[in-house]
C-alpha positions in Angstrom: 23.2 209.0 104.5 26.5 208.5 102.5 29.8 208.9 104.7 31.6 207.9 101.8 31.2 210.4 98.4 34.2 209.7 96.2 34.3 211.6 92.8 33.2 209.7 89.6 36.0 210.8 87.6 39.3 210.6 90.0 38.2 208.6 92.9 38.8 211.3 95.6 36.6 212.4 98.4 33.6 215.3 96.9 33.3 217.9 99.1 30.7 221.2 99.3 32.1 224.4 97.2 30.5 227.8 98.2 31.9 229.6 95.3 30.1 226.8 93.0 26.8 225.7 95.3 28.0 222.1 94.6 29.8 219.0 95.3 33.4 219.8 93.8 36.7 217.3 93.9 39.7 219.4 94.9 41.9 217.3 92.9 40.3 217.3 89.4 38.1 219.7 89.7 34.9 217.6 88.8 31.6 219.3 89.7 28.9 217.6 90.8 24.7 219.2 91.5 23.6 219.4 95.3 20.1 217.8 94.2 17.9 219.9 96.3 14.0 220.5 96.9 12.6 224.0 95.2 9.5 223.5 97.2 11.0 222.7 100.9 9.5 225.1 103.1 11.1 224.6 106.7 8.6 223.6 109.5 8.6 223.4 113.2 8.1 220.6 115.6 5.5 220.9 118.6 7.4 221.9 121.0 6.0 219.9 124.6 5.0 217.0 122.5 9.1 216.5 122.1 9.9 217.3 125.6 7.3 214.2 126.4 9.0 212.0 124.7 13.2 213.2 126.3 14.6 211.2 129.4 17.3 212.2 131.8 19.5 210.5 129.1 18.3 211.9 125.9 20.5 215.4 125.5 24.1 214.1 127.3 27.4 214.9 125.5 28.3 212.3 123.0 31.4 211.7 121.5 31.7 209.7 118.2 34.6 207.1 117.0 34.3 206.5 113.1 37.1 205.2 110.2 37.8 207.3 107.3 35.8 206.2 104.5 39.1 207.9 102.4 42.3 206.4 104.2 40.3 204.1 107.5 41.8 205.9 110.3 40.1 205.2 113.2 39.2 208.7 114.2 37.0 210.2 117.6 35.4 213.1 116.6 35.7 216.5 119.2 32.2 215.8 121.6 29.2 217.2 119.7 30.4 216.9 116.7 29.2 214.8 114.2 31.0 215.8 110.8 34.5 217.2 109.8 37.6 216.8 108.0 39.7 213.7 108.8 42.9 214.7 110.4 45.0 212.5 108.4 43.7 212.7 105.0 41.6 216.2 105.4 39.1 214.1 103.5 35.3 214.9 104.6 33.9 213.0 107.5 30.3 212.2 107.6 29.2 210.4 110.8 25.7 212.3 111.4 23.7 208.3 111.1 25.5 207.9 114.4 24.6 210.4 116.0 22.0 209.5 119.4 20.9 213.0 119.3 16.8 212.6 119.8 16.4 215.5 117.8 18.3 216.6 114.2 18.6 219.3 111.9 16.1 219.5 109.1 17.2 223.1 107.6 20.7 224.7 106.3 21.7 227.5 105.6 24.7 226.4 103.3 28.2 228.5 102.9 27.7 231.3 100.3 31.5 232.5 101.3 34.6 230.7 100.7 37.6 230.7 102.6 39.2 232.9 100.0 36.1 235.4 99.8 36.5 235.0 104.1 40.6 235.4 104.2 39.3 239.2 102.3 36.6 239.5 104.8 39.1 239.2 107.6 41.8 241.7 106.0 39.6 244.1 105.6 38.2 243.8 109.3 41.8 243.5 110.7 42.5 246.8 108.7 39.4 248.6 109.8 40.2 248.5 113.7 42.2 252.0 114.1 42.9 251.0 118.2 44.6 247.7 117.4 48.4 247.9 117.3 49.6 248.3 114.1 52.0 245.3 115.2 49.3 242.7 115.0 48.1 243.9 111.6 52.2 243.3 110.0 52.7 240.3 111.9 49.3 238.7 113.2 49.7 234.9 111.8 46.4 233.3 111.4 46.0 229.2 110.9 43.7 228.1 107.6 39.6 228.9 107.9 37.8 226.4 109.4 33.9 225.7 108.2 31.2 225.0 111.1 28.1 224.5 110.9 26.3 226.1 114.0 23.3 224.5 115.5 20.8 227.0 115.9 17.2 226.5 117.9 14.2 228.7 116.5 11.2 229.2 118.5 8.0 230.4 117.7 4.9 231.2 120.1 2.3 233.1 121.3 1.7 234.9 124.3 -0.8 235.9 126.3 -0.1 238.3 129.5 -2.5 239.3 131.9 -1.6 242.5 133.9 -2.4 245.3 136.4 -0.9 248.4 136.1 -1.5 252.1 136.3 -1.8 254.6 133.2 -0.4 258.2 134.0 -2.0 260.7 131.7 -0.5 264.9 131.8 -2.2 268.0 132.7 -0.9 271.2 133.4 -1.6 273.6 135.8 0.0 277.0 136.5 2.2 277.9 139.7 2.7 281.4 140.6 6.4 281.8 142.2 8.2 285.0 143.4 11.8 286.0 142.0 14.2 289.0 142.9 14.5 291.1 139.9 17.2 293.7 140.4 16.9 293.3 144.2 13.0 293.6 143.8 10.6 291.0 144.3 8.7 290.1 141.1 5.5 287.8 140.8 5.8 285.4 138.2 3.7 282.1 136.8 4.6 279.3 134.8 3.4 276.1 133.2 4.3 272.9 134.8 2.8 269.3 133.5 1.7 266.7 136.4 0.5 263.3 136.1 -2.8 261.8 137.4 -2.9 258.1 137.5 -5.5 255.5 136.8 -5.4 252.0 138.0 -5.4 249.6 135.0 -6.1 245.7 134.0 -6.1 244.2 131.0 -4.8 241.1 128.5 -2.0 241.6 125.9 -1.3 239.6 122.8 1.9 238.5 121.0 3.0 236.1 118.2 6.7 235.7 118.0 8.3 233.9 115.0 11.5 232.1 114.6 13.3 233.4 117.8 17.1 232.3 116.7 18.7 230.7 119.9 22.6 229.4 119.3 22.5 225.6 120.4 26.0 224.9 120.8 28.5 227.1 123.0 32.0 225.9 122.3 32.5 229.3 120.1 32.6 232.8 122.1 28.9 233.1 122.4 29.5 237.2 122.4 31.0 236.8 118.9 28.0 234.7 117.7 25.2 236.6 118.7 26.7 239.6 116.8 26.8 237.6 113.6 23.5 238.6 112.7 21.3 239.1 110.5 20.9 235.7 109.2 18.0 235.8 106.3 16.2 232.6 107.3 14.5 232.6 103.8 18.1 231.2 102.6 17.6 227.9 104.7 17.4 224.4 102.4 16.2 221.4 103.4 19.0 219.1 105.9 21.3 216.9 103.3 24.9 215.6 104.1 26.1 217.0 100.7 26.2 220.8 101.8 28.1 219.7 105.2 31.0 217.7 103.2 34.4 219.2 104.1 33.1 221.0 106.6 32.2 220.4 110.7 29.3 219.7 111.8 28.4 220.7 115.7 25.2 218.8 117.8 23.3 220.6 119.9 24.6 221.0 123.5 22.0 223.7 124.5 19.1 221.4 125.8 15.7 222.4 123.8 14.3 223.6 127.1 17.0 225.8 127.9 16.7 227.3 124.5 13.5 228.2 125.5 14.3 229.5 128.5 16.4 232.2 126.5 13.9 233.0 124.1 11.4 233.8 126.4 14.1 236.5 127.6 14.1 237.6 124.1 10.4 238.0 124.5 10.3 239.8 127.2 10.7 243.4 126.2 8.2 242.8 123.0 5.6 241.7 125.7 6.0 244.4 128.3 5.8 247.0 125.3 2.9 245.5 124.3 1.4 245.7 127.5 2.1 249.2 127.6 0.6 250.1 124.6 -2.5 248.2 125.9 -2.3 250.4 128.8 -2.1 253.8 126.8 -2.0 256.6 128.1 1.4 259.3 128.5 3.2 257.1 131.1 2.5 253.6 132.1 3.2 251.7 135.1 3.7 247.3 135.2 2.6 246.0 138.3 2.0 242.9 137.7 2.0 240.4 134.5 1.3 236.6 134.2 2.3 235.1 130.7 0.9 232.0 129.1 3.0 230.6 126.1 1.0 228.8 123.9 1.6 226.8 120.2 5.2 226.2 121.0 6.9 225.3 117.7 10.7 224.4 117.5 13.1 224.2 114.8 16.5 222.8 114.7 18.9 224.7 111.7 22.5 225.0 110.7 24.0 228.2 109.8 27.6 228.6 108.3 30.2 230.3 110.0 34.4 230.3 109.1 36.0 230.6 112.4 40.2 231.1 112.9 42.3 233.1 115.2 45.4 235.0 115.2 48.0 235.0 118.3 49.4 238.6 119.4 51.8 238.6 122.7 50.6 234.7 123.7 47.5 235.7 123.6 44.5 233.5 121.3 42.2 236.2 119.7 39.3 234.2 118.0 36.9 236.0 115.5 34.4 234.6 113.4 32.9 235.3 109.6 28.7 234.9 108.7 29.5 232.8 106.1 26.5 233.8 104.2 26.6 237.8 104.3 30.8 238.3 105.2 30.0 239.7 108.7 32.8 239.5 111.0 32.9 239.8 114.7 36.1 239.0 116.8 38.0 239.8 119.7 41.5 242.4 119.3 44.4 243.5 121.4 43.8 247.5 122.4 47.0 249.9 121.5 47.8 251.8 124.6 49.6 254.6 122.7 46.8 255.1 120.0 44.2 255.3 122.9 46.1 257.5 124.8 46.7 259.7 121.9 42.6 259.1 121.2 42.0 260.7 124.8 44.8 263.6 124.9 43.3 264.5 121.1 39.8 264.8 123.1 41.2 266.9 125.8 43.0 268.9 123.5 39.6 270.3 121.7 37.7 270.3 124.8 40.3 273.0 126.3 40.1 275.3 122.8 36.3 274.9 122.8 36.4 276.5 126.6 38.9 278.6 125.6 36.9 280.1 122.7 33.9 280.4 125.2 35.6 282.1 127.6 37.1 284.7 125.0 33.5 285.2 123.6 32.0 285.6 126.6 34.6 287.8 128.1 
């Protein structure tokens, strides 16, 4: 693993270029090819054969000190983060070869969008939100782009639930009732559906493939999880040349706790398959015991620009899919616009009454 990359024609520190999908000095303007693998096709680890091998030790914070290959600073590195831009030089920093982390990436997802395509992203987001004060769209200041890499657990499995249950199916009957018709009494009948339930028991199956957990929560997890989709077929095999000039984040979502939240994920999927298994018009879960089995993990980074802007001392983060221009972010709320919003809505409620009333009358 190089930390050190300096350009063959100026000397200067080579760093990953979206726009270009190669190395690229900032000062010359020197290209240089990301040698990468045409036939890398990412696979998962097993997933309790890792979990075998972890102490009480293995997934602690970690914080690392390196010097800057470009200017030797000493510098420590925010905790979990194992590659960024030095803060004196803004040269890359590469310090993944001391990371203690028992497990590592082995797939990215490298930036597609640069921080001018993201800036345009942004503007067009900020510009789009009719309820934000128009205030924070003159004046909102933001600081430059940053690049992260997000650590991402996948998950695949499969499932096998055993359940009891009941399965309702409809019939219809007809129910004679009595009405007053011009202050008579008139027989009547009508058709009314019932349900007559069943008990049932049976086994349902599931396969679930790469099951996207986010591994590291020092972003607004909210803002994450609605930076999807992220087309997994775009991942490349792990190299430090698509992380230069950019921050790299370790994992601080145990691997076992990432499972715990995609077998939330799976949830729904199973119970619906259970249902289906049940058939039926209605069904009924009473009980359900689920095996996971051929547990496969993968550890991936996905790009993401993240900056903020500051409205009224408040910090309003929002964050770019560096891949497909996606942004998600929290905003200030105009009270005037809103109230205007709701008045608006009264305001046609009352003439649509009115013009039932008149109609009617």
């Amino acid at each position: 693993m190089e930390k050190h990359k300096p350009c063959p024609n100026c000397g200067n520190e080579l760093e990953f270029s979206a726009s270009r999908g190669e190395l690229h000095c900032r000062h010359c303007d020197t290209g240089q090819e990301v040698l990468r693998d045409p036939d890398f096709v990412p696979s998962g680890s097993d997933y309790l054969e890792t979990l075998a091998r972890f102490d009480e030790n293995s997934e602690r914070p970690e914080q690392i000190a390196i010097d800057c290959g470009n200017c030797a600073a000493h510098i420590e590195l925010p905790e979990n983060v194992v590659a960024d831009r030095c803060p004196y030089c803004d040269s890359p920093i590469i310090a993944t070869e001391l990371c203690t982390r028992p497990v590592r990436p082995t797939a990215v997802m490298p930036f597609a969008i640069d921080r001018e395509e993201a800036t345009e992203h942004y503007r067009k987001w900020l510009h789009s939100r009719w309820f934000m004060p128009n205030r924070v769209k003159r004046e909102a200041r933001t600081r430059q782009f940053k690049g992260i890499y997000l650590p991402h657990w996948t998950y695949d499995s499969d499932t096998t639930a055993v359940y009891t249950g009941m399965r309702g199916e409809y019939y219809w009957v007809t129910v004679n009732y009595t009405e007053t018709v011009n202050g008579r009494s008139v027989q009547r009948s009508r058709r009314e559906r019932r349900t007559r339930w069943y008990p049932a028991a049976g086994t349902a199956f599931n396969l679930f493939r790469d099951l996207l957990v986010p591994a590291n929560r020092t972003l607004p997890p909210e803002l994450v999880d609605k930076l999807t989709p992220w087309f997994l077929d775009g991942l490349e095999q792990y190299q430090s040349d698509f992380i230069r000039g950019h921050q790299e984040q370790s994992y601080d979502l145990p691997l076992a706790a990432g499972f715990g939240q995609a077998k939330e994920m799976m949830e729904p999927e199973i119970r619906e398959e259970i249902r289906r298994d049940i058939g039926g018009d209605e069904q009924q879960i009473l009980t359900q015991s689920v095996r996971y089995k051929n547990i496969s993990y993968k550890l991936i980074l996905l790009p993401v620009w993240e900056n903020h802007f500051e409205f009224q001392h408040k910090i309003y983060t929002f964050l770019i899919n560096a891949r497909t221009g996606e942004v998600q972010g929290k905003r200030p709320w105009s009270a005037v616009k809103l109230t205007f919003f709701i008045l608006s809505l009264a305001a046609v409620a009352a003439v649509f009454i009115y013009l039932i009333i008149n109609h009617s009358g």
